[in-house]
DRENDO-1510 file (C-alpha; in Angstrom, 1 decimal, always signed):
<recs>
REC; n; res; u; v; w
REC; 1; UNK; +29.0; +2.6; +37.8 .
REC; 2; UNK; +31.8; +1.8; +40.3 .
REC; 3; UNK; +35.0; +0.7; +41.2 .
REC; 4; UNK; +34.9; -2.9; +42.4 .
REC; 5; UNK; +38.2; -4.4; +44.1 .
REC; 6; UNK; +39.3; -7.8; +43.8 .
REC; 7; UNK; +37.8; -9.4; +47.1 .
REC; 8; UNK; +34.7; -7.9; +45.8 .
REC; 9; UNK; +34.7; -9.3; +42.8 .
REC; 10; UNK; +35.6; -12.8; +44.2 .
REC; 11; UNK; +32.4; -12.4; +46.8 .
REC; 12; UNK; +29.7; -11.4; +43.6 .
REC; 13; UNK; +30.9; -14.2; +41.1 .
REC; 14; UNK; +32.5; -17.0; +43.6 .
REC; 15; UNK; +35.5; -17.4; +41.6 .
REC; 16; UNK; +39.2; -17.5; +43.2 .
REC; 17; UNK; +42.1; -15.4; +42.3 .
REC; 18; UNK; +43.9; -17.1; +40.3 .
REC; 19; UNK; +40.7; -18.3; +38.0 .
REC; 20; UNK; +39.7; -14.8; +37.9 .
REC; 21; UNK; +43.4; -13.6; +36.3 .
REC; 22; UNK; +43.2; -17.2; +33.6 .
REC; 23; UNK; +39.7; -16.1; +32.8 .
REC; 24; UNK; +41.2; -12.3; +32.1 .
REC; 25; UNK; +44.4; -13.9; +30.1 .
REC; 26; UNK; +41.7; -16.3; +27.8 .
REC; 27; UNK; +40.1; -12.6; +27.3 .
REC; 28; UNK; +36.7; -14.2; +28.6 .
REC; 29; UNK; +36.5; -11.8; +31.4 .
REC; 30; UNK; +36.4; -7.9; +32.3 .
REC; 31; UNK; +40.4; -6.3; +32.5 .
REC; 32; UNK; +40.9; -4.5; +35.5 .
REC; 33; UNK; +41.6; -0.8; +35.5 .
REC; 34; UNK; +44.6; +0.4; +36.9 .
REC; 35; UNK; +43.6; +3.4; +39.9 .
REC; 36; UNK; +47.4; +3.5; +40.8 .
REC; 37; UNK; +51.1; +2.3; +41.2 .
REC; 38; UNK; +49.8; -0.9; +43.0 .
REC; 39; UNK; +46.0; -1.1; +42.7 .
REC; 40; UNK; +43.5; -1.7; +40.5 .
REC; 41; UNK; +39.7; -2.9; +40.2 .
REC; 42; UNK; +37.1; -3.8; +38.1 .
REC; 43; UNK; +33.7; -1.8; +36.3 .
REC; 44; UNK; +31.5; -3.4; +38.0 .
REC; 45; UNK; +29.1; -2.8; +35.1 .
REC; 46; UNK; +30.9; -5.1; +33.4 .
REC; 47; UNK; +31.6; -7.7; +36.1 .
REC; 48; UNK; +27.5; -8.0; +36.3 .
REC; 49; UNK; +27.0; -7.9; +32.4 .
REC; 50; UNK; +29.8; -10.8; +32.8 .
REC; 51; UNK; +27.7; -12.2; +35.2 .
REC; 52; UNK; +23.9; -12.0; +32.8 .
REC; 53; UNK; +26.3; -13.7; +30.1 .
REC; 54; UNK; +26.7; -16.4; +32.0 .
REC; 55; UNK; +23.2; -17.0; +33.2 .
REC; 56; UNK; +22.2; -16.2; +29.4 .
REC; 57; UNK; +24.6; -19.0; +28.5 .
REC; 58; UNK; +22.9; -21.7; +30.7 .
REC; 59; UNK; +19.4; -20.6; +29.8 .
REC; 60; UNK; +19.8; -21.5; +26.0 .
REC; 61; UNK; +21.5; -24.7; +27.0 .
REC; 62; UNK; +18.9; -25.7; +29.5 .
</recs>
């Protein structure tokens, strides 16, 4: 387990900022976790099980 920053969570699942933050507010996606007065970052466990969700999600569909 580690500490994934936001950039770094845009790279792995190709969403934007701002779709990131609407995805935590609908409570579909991993909170972040604060690390201090002005940072915080993700588990990225749970960015990746996020991540299998989704694929899981298509696969039954498809």
């Amino acid at each position: 387990m580690r500490i994934m920053r936001l950039k770094e969570v845009m790279d792995t699942t190709g969403l934007g900022r701002s779709y990131i933050y609407k995805l935590i507010a609908d409570g579909v996606f991993p909170k972040p976790v604060p690390l201090g007065a002005r940072a915080t970052g993700w588990v990225s466990d749970e960015v990746e099980s996020w991540i299998l969700e989704r694929i899981g999600e298509r696969d039954q569909a498809g």
